[in-house]
N, C-alpha and C positions, 0 to 999 in steps of 0.2 A: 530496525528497518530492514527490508528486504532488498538485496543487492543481488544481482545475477552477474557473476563477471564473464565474458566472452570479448575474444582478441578481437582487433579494429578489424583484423583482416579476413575474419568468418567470418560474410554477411550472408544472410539465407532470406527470401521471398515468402511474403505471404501474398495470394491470389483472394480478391473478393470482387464480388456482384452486389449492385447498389442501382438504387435505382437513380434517374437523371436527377431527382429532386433533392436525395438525400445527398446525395455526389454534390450538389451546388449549394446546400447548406453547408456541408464539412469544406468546403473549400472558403466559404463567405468569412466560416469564422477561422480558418487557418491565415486568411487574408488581416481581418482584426487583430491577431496576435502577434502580426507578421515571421509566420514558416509558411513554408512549401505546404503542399498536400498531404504528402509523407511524413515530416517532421511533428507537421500537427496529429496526425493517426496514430503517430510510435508514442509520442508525450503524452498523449489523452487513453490510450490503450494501459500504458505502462502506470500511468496516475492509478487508475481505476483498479487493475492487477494486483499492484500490492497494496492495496487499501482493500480489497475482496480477499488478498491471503493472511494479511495480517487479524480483520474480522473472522476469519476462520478458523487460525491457530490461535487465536483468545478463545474459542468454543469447544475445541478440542484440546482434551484434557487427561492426561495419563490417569492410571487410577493413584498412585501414587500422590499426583497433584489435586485430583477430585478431593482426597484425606486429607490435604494439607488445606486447602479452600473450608473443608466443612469444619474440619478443627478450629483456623482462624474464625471463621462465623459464628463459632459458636464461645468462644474464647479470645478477641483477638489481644495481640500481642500491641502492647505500646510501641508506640514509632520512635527509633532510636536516631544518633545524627544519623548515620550512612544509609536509612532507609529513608528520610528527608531528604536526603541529597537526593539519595537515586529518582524520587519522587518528583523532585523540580527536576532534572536532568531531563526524564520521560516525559515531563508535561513539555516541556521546551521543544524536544525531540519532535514530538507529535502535535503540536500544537495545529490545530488546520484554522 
């Protein structure tokens, strides 16, 4: 999972332009979840972010691991316990 850690106490702004309509949907359904405006923008920004980083570093691939992918595919290796574990740990982990 992708975690960014920064102290309570550095907080930094982000500035956007929106139009009235879009501004009254995002607030319609900040209201359904009940957050503020903000709350709802930082959660649904930050959902989206590491679910876009994570689908990216699954596609980007040392060459190192490229050779290790095409050897598996081509051969793969029996699933041992701790590679089962790790397997249900990640399906858990990620499960959406």
């Amino acid at each position: 999972m992708v975690t960014t850690k920064l102290k309570a106490s550095k907080m930094n702004s982000i500035g956007l332009r929106i139009s009235s309509e879009n501004k009254e949907i995002i607030r319609m359904a900040a209201n359904y979840t009940g957050q503020d405006l903000t709350s709802y923008l930082i959660s649904t920004a930050m959902a989206k972010a590491k679910k876009d980083i994570l689908e990216h570093k699954e596609i980007l691939l040392s060459k190192r691991d490229y050779d290790n992918v095409v050897k598996e595919t081509k051969n793969p290796t029996t699933a041992n316990r701790k590679m089962k574990l790790a397997f249900r740990k990640h399906s858990k982990k990620f499960k959406e």
